[in-house]
Backbone atoms as SQL, in Angstrom:
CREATE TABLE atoms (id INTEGER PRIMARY KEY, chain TEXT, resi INTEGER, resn TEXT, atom TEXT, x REAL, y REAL, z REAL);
INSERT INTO atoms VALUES
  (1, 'A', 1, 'UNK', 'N', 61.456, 79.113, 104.513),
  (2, 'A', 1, 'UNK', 'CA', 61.254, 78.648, 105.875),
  (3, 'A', 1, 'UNK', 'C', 60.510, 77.311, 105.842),
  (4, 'A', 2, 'UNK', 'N', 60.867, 76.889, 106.713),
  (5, 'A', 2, 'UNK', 'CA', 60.307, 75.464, 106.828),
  (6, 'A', 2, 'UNK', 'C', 59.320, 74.940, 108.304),
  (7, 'A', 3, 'UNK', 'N', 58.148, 74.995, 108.563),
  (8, 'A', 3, 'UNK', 'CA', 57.872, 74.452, 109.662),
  (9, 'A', 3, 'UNK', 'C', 57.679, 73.280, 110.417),
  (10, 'A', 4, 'UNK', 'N', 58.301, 72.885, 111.486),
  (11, 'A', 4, 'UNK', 'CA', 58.462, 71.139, 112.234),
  (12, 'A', 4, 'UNK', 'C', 57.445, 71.300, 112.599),
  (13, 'A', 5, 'UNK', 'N', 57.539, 70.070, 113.144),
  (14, 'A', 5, 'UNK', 'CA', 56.525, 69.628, 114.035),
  (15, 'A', 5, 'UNK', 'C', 56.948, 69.785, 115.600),
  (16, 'A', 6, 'UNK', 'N', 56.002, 70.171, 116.303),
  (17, 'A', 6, 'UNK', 'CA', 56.292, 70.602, 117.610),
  (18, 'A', 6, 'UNK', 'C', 56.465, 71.867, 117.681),
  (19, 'A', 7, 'UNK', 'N', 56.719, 72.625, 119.107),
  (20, 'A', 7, 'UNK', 'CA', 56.649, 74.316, 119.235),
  (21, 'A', 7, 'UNK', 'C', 57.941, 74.583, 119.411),
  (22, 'A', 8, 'UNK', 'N', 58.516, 74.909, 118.575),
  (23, 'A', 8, 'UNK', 'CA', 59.435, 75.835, 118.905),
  (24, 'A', 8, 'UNK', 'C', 60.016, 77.679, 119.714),
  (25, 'A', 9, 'UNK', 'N', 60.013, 77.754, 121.065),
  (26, 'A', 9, 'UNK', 'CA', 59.650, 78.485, 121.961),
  (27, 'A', 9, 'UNK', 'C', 60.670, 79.796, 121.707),
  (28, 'A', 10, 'UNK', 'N', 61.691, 79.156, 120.321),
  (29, 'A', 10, 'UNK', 'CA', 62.180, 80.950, 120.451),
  (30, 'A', 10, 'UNK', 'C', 61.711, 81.540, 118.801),
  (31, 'A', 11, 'UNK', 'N', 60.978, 80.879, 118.302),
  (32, 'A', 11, 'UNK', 'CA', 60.724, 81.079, 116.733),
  (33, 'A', 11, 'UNK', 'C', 60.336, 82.024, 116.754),
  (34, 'A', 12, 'UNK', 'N', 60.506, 82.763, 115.785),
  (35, 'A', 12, 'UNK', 'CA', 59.397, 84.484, 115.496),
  (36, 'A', 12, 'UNK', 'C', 59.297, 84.797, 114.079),
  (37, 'A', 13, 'UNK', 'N', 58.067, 84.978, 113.472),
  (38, 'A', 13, 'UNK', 'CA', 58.390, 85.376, 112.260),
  (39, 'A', 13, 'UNK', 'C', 57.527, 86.414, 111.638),
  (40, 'A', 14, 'UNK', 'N', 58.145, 87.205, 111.405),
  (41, 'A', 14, 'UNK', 'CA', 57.575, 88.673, 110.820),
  (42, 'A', 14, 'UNK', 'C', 56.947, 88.732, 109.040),
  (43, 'A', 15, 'UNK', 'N', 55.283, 88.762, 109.445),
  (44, 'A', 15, 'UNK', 'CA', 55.294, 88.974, 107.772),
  (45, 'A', 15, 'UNK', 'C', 54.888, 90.138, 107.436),
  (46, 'A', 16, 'UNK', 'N', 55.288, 90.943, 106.819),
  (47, 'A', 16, 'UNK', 'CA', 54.962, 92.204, 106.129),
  (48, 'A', 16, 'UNK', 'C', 54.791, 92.596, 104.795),
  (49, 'A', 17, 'UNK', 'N', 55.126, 90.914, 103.915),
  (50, 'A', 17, 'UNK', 'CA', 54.518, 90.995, 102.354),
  (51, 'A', 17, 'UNK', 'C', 52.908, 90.353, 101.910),
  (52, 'A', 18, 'UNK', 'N', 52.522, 90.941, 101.261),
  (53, 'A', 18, 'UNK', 'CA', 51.200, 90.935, 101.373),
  (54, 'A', 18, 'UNK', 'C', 50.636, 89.813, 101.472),
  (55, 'A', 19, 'UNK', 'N', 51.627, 88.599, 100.914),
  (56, 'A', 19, 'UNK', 'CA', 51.390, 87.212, 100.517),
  (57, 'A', 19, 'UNK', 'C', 53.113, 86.208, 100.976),
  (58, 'A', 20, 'UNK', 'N', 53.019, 85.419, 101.689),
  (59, 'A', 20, 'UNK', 'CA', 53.758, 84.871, 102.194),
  (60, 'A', 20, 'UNK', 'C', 53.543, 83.194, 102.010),
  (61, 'A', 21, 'UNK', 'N', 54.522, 82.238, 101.988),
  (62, 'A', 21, 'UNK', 'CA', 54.510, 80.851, 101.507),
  (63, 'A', 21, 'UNK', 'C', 54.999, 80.128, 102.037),
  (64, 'A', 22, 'UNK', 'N', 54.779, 78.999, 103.369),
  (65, 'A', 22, 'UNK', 'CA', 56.192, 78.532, 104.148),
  (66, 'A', 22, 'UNK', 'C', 55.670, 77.179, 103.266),
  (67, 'A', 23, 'UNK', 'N', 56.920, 75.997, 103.493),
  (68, 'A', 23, 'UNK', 'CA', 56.814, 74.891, 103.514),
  (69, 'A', 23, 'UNK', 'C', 56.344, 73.936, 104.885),
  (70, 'A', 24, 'UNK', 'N', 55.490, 72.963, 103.945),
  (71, 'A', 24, 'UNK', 'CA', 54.936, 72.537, 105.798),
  (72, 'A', 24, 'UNK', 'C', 54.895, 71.091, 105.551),
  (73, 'A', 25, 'UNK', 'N', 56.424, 70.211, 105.474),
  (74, 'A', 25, 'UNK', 'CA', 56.194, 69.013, 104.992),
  (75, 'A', 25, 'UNK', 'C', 55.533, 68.574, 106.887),
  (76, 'A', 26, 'UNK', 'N', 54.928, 66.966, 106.252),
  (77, 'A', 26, 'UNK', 'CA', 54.496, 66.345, 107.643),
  (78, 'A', 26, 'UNK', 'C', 54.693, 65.254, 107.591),
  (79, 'A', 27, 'UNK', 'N', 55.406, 64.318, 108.667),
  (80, 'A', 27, 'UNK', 'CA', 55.873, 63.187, 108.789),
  (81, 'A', 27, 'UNK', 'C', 54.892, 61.650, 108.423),
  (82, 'A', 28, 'UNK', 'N', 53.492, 62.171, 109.009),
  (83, 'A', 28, 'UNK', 'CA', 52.298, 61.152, 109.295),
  (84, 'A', 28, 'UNK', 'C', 51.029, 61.862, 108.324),
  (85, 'A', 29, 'UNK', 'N', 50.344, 60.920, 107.780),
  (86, 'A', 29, 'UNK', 'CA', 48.980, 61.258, 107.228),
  (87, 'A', 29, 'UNK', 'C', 47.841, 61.448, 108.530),
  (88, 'A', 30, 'UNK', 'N', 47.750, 63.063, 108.678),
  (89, 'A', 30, 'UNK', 'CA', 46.833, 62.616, 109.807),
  (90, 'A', 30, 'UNK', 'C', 46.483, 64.340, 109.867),
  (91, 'A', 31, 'UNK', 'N', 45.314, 64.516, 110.907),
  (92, 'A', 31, 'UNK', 'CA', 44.526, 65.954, 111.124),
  (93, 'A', 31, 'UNK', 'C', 45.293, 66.523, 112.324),
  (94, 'A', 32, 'UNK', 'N', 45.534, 67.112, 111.920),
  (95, 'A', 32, 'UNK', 'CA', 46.622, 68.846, 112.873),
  (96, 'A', 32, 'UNK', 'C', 45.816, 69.763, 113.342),
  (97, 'A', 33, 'UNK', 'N', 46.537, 70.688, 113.873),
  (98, 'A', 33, 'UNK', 'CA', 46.198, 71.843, 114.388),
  (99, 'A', 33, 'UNK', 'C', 47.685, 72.766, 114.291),
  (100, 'A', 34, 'UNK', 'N', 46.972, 73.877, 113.479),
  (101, 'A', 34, 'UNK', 'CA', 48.119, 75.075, 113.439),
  (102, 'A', 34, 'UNK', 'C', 48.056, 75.847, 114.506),
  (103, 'A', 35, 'UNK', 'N', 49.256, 75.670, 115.427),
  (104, 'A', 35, 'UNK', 'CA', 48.577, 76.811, 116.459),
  (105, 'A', 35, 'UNK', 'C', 50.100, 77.593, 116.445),
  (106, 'A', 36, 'UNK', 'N', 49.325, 79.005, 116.971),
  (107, 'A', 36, 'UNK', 'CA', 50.840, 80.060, 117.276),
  (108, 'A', 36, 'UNK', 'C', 49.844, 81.136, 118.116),
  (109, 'A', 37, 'UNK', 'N', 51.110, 81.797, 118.123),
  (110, 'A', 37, 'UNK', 'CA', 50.514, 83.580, 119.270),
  (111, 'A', 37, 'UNK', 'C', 51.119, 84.426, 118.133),
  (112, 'A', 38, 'UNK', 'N', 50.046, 85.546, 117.678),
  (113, 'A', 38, 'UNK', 'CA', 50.126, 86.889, 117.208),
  (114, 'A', 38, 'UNK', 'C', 50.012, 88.112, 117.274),
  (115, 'A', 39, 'UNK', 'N', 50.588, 88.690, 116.785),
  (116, 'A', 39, 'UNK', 'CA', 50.046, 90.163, 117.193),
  (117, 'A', 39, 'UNK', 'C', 50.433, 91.110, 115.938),
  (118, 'A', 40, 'UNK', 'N', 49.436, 92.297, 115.993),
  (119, 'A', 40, 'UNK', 'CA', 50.136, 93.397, 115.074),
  (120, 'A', 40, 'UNK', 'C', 51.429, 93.608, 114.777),
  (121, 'A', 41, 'UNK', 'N', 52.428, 93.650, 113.946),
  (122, 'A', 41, 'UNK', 'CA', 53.882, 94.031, 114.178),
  (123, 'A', 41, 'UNK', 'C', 54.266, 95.186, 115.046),
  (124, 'A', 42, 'UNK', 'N', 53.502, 96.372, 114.085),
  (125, 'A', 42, 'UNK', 'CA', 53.296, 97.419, 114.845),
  (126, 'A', 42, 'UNK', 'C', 52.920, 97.770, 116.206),
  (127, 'A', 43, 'UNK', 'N', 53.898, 98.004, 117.117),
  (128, 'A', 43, 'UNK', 'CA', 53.192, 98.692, 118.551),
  (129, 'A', 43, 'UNK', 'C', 52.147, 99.822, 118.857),
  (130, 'A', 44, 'UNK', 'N', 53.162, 100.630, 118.161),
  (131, 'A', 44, 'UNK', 'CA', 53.060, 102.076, 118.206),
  (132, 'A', 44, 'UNK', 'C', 51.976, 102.655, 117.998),
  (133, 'A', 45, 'UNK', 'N', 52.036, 101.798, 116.333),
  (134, 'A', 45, 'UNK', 'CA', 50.538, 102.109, 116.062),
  (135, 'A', 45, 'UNK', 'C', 49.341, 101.168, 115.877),
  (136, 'A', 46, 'UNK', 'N', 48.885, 101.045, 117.103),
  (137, 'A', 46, 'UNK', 'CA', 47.735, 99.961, 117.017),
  (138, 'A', 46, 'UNK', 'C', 47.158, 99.998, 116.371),
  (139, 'A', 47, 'UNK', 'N', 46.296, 98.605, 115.838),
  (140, 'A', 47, 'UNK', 'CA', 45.449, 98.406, 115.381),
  (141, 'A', 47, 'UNK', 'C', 45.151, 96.779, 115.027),
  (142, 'A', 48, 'UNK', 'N', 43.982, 96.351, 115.053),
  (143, 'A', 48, 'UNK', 'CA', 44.157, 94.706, 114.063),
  (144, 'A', 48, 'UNK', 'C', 44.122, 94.946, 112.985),
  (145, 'A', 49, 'UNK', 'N', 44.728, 93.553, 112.576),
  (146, 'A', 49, 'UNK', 'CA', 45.052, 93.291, 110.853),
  (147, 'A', 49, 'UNK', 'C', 44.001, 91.625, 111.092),
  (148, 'A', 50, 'UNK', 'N', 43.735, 92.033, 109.829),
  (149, 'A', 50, 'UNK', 'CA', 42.960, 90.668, 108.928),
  (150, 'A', 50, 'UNK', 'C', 43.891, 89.892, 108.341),
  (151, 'A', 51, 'UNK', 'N', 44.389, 88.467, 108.624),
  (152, 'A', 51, 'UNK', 'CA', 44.779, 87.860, 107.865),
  (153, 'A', 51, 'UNK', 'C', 44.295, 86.226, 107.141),
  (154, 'A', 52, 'UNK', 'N', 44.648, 86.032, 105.845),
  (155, 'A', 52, 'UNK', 'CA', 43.590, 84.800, 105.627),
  (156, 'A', 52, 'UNK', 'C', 44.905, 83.648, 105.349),
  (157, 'A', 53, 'UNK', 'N', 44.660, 82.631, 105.853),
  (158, 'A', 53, 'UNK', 'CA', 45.464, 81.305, 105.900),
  (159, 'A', 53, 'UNK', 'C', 45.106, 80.563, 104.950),
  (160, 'A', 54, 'UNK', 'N', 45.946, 79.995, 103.568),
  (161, 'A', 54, 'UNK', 'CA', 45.478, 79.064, 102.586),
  (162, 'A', 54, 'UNK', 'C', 46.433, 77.737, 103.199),
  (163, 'A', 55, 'UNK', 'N', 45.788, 76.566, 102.612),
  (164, 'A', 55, 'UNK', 'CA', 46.825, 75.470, 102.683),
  (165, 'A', 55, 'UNK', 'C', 46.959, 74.744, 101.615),
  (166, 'A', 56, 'UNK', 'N', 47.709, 74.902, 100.847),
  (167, 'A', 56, 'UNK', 'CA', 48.022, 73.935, 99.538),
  (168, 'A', 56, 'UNK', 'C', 47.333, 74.809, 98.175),
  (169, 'A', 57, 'UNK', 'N', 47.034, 76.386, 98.593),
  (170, 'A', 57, 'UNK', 'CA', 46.224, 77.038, 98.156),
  (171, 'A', 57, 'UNK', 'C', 44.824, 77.308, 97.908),
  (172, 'A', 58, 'UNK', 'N', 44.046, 76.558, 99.108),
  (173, 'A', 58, 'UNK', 'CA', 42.535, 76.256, 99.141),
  (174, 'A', 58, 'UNK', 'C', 42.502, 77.428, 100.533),
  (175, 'A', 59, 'UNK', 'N', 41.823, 78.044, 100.788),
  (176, 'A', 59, 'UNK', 'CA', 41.232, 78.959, 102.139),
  (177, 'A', 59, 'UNK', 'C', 41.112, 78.317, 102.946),
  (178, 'A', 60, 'UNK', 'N', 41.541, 78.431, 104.557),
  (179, 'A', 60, 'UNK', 'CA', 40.616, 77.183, 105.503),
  (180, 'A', 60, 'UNK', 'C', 41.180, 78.560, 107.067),
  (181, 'A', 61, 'UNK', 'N', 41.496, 79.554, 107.002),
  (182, 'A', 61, 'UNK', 'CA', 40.917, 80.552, 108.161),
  (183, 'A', 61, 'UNK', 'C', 40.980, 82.061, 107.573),
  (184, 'A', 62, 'UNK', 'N', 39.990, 82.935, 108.245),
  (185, 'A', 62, 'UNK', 'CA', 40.267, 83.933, 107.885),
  (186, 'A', 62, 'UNK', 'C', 39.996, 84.949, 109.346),
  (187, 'A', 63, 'UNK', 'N', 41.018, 85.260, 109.964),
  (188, 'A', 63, 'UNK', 'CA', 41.856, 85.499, 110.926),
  (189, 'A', 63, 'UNK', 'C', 41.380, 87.190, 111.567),
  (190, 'A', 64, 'UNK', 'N', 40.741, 87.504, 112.650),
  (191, 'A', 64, 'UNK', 'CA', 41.712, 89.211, 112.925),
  (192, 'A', 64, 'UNK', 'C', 42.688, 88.713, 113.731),
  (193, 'A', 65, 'UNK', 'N', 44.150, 89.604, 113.825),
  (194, 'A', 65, 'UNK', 'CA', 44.975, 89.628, 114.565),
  (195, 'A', 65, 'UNK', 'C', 45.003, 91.250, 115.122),
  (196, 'A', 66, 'UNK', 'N', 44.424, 90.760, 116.806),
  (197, 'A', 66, 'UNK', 'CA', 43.931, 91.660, 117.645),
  (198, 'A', 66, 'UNK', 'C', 45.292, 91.981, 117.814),
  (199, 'A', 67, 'UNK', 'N', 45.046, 93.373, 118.858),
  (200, 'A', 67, 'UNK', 'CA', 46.693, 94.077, 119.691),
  (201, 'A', 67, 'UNK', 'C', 46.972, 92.720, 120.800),
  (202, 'A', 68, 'UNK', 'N', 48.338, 93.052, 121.293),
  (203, 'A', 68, 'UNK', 'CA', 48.436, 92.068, 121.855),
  (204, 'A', 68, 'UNK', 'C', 48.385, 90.905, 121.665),
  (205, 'A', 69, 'UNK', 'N', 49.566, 89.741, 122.531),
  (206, 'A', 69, 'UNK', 'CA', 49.880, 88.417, 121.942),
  (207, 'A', 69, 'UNK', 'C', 48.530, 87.872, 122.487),
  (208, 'A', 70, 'UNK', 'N', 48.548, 87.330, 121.146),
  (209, 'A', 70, 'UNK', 'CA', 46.953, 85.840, 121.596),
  (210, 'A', 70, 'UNK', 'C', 47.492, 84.938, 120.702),
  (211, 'A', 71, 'UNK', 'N', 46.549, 83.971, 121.625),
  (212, 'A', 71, 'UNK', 'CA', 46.749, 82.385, 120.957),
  (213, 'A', 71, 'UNK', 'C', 46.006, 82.325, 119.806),
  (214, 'A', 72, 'UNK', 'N', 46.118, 81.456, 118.895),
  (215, 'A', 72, 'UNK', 'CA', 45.285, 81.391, 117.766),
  (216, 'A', 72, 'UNK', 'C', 45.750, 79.562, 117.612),
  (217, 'A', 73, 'UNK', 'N', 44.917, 78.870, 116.890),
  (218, 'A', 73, 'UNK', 'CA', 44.548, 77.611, 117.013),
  (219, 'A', 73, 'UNK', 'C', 43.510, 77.339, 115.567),
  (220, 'A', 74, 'UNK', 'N', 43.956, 76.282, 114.814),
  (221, 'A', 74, 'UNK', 'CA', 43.304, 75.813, 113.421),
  (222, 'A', 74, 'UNK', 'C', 43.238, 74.600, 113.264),
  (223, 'A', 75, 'UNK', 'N', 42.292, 74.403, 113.436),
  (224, 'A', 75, 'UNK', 'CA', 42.073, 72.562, 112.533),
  (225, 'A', 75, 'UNK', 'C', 42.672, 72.557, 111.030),
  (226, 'A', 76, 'UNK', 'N', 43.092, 71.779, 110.944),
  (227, 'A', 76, 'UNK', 'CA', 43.887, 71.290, 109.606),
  (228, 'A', 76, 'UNK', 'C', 43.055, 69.878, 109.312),
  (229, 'A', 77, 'UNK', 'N', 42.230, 69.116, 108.623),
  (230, 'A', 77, 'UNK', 'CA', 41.694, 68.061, 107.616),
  (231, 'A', 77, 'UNK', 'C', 42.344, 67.666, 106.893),
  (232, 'A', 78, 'UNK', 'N', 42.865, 66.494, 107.690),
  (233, 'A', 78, 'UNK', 'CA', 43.442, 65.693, 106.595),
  (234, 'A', 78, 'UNK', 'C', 43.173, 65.476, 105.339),
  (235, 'A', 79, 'UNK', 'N', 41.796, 65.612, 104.694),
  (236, 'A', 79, 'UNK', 'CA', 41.719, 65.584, 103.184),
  (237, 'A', 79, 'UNK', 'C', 42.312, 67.125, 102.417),
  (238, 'A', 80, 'UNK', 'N', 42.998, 68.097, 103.137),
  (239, 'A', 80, 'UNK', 'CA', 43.346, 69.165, 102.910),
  (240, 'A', 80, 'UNK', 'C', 44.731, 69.232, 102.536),
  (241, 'A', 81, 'UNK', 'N', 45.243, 68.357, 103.225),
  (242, 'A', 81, 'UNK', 'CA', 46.913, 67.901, 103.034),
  (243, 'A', 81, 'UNK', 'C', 47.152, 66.707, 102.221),
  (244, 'A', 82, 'UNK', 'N', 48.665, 66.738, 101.512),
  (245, 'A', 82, 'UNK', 'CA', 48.967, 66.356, 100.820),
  (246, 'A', 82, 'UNK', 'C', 49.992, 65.019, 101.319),
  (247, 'A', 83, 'UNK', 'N', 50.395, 63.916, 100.861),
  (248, 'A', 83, 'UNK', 'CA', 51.253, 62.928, 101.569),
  (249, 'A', 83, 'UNK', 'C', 52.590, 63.555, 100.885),
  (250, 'A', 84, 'UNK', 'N', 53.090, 64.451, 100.375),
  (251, 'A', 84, 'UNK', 'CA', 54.354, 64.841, 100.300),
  (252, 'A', 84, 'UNK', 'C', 54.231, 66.631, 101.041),
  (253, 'A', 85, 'UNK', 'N', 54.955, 67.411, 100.604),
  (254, 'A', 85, 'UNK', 'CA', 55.355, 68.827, 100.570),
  (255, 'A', 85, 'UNK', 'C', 53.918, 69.608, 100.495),
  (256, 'A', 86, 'UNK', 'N', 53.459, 70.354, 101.476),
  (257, 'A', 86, 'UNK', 'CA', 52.676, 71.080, 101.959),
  (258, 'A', 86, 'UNK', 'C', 52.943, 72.575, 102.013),
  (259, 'A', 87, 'UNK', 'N', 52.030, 73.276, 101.605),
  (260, 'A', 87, 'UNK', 'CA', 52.117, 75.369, 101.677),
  (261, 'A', 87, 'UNK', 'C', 51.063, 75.320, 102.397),
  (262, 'A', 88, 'UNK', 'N', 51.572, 76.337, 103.375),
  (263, 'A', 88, 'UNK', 'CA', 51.148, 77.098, 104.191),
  (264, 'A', 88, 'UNK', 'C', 51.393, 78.398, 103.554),
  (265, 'A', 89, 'UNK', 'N', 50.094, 79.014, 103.147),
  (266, 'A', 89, 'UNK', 'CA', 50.494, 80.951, 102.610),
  (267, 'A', 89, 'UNK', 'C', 49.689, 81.664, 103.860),
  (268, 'A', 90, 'UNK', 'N', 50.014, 83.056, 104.089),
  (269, 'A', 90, 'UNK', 'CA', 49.934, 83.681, 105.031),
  (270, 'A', 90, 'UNK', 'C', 49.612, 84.702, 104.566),
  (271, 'A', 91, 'UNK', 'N', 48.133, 85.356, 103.871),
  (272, 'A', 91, 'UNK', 'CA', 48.109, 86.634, 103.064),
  (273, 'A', 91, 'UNK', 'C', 47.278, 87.693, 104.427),
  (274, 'A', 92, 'UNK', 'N', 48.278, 88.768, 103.994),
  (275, 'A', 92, 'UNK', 'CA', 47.486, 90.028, 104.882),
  (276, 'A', 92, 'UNK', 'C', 46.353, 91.020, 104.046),
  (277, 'A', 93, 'UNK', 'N', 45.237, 91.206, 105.074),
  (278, 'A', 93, 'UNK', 'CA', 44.478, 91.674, 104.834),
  (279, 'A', 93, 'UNK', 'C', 44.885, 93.182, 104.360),
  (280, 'A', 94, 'UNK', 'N', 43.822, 93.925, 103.866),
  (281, 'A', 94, 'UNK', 'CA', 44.185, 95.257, 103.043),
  (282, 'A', 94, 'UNK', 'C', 44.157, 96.158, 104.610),
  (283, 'A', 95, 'UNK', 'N', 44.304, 97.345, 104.768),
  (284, 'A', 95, 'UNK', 'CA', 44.713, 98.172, 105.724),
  (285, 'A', 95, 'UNK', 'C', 45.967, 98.548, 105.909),
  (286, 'A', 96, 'UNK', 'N', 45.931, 98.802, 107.600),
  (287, 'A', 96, 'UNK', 'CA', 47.339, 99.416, 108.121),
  (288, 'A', 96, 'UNK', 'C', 48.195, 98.384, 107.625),
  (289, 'A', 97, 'UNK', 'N', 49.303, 98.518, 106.934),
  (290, 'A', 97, 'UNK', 'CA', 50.652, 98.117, 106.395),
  (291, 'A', 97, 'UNK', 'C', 51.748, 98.008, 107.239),
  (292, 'A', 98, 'UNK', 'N', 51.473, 97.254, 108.643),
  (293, 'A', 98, 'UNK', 'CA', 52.683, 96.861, 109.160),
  (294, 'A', 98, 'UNK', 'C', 52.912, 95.743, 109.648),
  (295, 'A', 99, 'UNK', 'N', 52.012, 94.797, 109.154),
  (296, 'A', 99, 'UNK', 'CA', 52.721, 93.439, 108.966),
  (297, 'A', 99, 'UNK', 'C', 51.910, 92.765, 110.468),
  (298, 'A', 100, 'UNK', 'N', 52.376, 91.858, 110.306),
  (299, 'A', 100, 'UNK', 'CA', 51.896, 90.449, 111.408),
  (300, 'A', 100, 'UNK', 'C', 53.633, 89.826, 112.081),
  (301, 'A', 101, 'UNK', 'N', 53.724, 89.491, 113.564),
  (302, 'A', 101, 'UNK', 'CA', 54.233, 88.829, 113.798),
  (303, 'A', 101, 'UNK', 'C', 54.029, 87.408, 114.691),
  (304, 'A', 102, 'UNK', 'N', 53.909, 86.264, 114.158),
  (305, 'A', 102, 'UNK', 'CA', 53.776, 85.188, 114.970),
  (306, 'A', 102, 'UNK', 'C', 55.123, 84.769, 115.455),
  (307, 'A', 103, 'UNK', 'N', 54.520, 83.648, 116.616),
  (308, 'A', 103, 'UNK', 'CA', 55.686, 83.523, 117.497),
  (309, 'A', 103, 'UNK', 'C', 55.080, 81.885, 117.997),
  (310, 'A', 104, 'UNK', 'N', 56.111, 81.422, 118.442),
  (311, 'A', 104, 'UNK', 'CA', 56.821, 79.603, 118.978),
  (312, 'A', 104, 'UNK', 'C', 55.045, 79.094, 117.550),
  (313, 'A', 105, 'UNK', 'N', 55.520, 78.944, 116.307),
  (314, 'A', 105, 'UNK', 'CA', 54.302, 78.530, 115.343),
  (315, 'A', 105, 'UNK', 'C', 54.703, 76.991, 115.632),
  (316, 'A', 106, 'UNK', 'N', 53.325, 76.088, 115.582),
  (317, 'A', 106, 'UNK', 'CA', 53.670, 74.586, 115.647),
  (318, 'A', 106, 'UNK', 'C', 52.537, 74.015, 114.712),
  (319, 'A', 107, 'UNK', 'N', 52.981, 72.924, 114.299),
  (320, 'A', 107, 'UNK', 'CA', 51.688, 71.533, 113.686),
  (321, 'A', 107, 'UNK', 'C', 52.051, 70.785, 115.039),
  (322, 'A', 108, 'UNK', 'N', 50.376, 70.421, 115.415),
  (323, 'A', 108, 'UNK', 'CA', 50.787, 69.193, 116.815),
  (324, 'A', 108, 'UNK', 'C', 49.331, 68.409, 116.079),
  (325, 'A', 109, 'UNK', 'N', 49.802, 67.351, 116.261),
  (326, 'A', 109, 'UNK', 'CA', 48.737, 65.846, 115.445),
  (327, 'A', 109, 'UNK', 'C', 47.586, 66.274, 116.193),
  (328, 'A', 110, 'UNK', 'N', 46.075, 66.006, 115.599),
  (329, 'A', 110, 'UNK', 'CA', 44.624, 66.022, 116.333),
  (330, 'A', 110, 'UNK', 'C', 44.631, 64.619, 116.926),
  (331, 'A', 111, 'UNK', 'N', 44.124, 64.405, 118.019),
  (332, 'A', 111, 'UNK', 'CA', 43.629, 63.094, 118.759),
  (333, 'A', 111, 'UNK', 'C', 42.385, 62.531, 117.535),
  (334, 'A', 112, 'UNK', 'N', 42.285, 61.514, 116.974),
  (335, 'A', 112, 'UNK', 'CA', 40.846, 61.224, 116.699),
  (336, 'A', 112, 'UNK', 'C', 39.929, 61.942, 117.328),
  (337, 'A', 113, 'UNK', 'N', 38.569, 61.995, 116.342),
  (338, 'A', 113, 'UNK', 'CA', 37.478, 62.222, 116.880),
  (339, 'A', 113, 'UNK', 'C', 36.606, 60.945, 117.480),
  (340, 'A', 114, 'UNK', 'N', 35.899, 61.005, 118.921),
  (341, 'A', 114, 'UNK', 'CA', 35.295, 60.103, 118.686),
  (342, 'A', 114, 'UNK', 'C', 33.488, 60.000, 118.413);
């Protein structure tokens, strides 16, 4: 899988292996924000899951994903990214075993700080 830039409003993606790897090339050298909506996979059987976000294989969130869709939102540092081909891994926390699903996932550029 590959993620653009911008939100894509019908995307969905189900992870249920313990450790997951997208590609996250980026057009511009510059500070992002990962944002998406998640939720347990599982309905049925509620519960949150812990999940931890690497980028390029360094740690930079470590996540609950409550019941119900919520927003979730990450600064990305540009000294964190790479000027070519970028990973995004997606590892689930230990527990209930039914996975994470995010939905419309985007990189949208940070405004400078001032």
């Amino acid at each position: 899988e590959v993620l653009a830039t911008g939100r894509a409003p019908e995307a969905t993606w189900y992870f249920s292996n313990s450790s997951t790897t997208i590609d996250l090339p980026l057009a511009v050298p510059g500070d992002y924000y990962l944002v998406f909506a998640a939720r347990p996979r599982n309905t049925v059987d509620p519960g949150c899951r812990s999940i931890q976000i690497l980028l390029n294989d360094k740690p930079v969130a470590n996540l609950v994903i409550y019941n119900g869709w919520r927003d979730y939102r990450i600064a990305l540092k540009r000294s964190w990214l790479t000027s070519t081909s970028n990973r995004l891994t997606v590892i689930l926390g230990s527990g209930k075993q039914n996975g994470v699903v995010f939905t419309t996932p985007a990189i949208n550029i940070r405004p400078p700080s001032s």
